[in-house]
N, C-alpha and C positions, 0 to 999 in steps of 0.2 A: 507362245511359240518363239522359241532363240530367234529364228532370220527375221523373224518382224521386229523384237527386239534390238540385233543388233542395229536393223535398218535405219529405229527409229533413235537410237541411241548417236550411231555415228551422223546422224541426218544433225539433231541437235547439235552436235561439235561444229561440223560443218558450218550450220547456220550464225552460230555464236562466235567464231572463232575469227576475231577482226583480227589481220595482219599475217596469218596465213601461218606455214614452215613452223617455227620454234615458239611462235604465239598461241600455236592448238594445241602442245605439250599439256602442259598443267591441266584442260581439260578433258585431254586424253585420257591421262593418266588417272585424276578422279571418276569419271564415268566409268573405266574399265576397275579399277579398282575399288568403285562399290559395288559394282555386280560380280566380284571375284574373277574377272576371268584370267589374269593376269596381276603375279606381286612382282612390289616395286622396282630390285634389281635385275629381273625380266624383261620388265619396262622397258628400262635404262638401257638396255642388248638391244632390243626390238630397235630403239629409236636411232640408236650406233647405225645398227645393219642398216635399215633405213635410210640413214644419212649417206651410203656407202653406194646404195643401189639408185640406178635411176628411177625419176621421177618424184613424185612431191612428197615428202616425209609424212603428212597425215596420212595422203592413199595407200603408201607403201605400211605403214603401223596399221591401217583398218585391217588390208587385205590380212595379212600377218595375224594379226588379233581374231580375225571371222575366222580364217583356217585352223587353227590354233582351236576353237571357240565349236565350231560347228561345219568342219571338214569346206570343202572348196565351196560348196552354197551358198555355207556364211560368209566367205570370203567376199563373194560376189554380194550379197545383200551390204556387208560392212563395207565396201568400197564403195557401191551406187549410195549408201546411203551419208557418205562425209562430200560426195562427186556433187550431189544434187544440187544442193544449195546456193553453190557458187556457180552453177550452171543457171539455174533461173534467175538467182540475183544478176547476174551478168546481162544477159538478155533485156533484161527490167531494167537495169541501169543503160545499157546501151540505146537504150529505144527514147528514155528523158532525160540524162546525164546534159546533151549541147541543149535542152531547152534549161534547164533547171542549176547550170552549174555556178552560176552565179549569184545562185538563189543567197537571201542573208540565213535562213534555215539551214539549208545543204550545208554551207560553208559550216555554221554553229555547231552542226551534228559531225563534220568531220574532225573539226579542231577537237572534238569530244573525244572522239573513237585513238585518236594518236595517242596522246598519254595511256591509254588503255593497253595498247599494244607494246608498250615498253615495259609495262608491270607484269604483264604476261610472258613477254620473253625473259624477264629477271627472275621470274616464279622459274622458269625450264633453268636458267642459268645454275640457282640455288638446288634446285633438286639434282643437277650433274652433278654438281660441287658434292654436296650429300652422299653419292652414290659410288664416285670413286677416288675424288681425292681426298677430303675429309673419313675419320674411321667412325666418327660419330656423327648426331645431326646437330647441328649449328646455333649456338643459343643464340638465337632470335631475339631471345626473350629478354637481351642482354640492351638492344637498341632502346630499349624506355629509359634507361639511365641514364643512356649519352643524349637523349632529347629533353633530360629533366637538367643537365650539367653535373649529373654525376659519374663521369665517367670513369669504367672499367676496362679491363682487357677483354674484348671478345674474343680471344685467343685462348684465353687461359682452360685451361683442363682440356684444349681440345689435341686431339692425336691424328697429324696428318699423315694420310701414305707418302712416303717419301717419293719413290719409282716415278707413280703418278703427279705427284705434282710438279716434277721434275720437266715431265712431259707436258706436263699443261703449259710452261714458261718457257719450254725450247720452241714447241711450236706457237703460241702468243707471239714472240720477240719476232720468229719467220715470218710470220705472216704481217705482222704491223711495220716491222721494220724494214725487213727485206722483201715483202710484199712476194712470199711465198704463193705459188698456187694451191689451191684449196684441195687438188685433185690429190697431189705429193704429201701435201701437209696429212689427210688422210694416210694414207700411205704408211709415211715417214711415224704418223702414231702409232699404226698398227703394228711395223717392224722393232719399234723402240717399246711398246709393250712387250711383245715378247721378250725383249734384252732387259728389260728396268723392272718387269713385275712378276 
């Protein structure tokens, strides 16, 4: 049945998805993607809009994906089922976190989860990259060379959109430099896509 399905699909994300926001990406994106319900540069819009609209970018991608997937039902099944997880883990943590925080365990298993969280958000990082400002996907395949000392151009053969990555270094520079707000910088991408792409 789809709504058990999706429930227990996005329950998964949910539960796996240490560091939250652009950390559930990659997982997102594979679990919807081997059950077909959703191709990649779909994805890549969903998560846009998402990013765009309030509240948290997985609930906002489930609800999107269940509607999309199996009309408002779904929606509700795939949003309770990414909500849960961090709803009872919360709870569970909140009730032995001040007896337990100082545990040498807790401590080992957090220091674990953090590097996890940056290779997750690098995996979202590289699939944007993929999606709209590179025209091809990104040889990867190219990093063993420079780990062995043989190093190549990881550039070579590749064809970027100009428009966009135009846009990716005007708003980068605002936001680290000039410590743009996040609300404008949206904004400012969206009005400058239409002008640059």
């Amino acid at each position: 049945m789809i709504y058990i399905k999706l429930l227990w699909t996005f329950f998964k994300i949910g539960l796996f998805s240490f560091g939250g926001g652009y950390a559930m990406i990659p997982l997102i994106q594979e679990e919807i993607q081997a059950n077909g319900w959703v191709e990649a540069r779909e994805f890549a819009d969903i998560v846009a809009i998402s990013q765009m609209t309030p509240g948290p970018i997985a609930v906002n991608a489930a609800t999107y994906i269940g509607t999309k997937t199996a009309g408002i039902p779904g929606s509700v099944f795939a949003t309770l089922g990414v909500s849960l997880p961090s709803f009872i883990l919360v709870l569970l943590i909140a009730r032995f976190f001040a007896k337990f925080k100082d545990n040498y365990m807790v401590e080992a298993v957090l220091k674990g989860i953090r590097p996890v969280t940056i290779g997750l958000i690098s995996s979202a990082v590289i699939f944007f990259a993929e999606m709209s400002i590179f025209k091809d996907k990104l040889p990867f395949e190219r990093i063993k060379y420079m780990l062995t000392g043989k190093f190549v151009d990881l550039l070579e053969g590749i064809r970027i959109e100009p428009g966009a990555f135009l846009i990716f270094i005007i708003i980068l520079i605002a936001v680290k430099k000039f410590k743009m707000n996040p609300i404008i910088a949206v904004v400012s991408s969206a009005v400058l896509g239409m002008i640059l792409i």
